[in-house]
C-alpha positions, 0 to 999 in steps of 0.5 A: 596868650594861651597856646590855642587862643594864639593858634586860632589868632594866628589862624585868624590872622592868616584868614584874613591876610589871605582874603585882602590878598586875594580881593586886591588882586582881584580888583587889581585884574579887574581895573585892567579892564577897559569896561570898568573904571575904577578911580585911582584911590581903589586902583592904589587900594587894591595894590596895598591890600596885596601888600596889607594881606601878605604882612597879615599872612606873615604876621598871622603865621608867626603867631600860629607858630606856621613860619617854619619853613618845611625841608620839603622845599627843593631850593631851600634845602639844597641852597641855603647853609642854615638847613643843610645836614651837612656842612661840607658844601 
């Protein structure tokens, strides 16, 4: 696959992810509410389209070329031993 078929695939990918992510949680919230009743099968549906997205989202990004992660992350850089500079910690 060519470099700009996989950007816009991966890109794509993480589109996509994010939307069953963000339409699983909202139909998670929305299921709480005692005036609609959902079934049990759009209840367990939305959950797994929270978990569909985010492995959508990971994959897409990894296509892309986005799952590096950025040394602008407080925790990260300063905790884990693969990012450090320096290894005298």
């Amino acid at each position: 696959m060519k470099r700009k078929s996989a950007l816009l695939c991966g890109n794509g990918l993480m589109g996509v992810g994010m939307i069953m992510m963000i339409v699983g949680l909202a139909c998670s919230v929305l299921n709480q509410l005692p005036q609609l009743h959902f079934t049990t099968l759009i209840a367990h549906g939305a959950i797994m389209g929270i978990f569909i997205g985010a492995l959508l989202w990971v994959a897409g990004a990894r296509m892309g070329g986005h799952e590096g992660v950025s040394d602008r992350y407080w925790w990260h850089r300063r905790f884990d031993a693969r990012c450090r500079r320096s290894q005298h910690h």
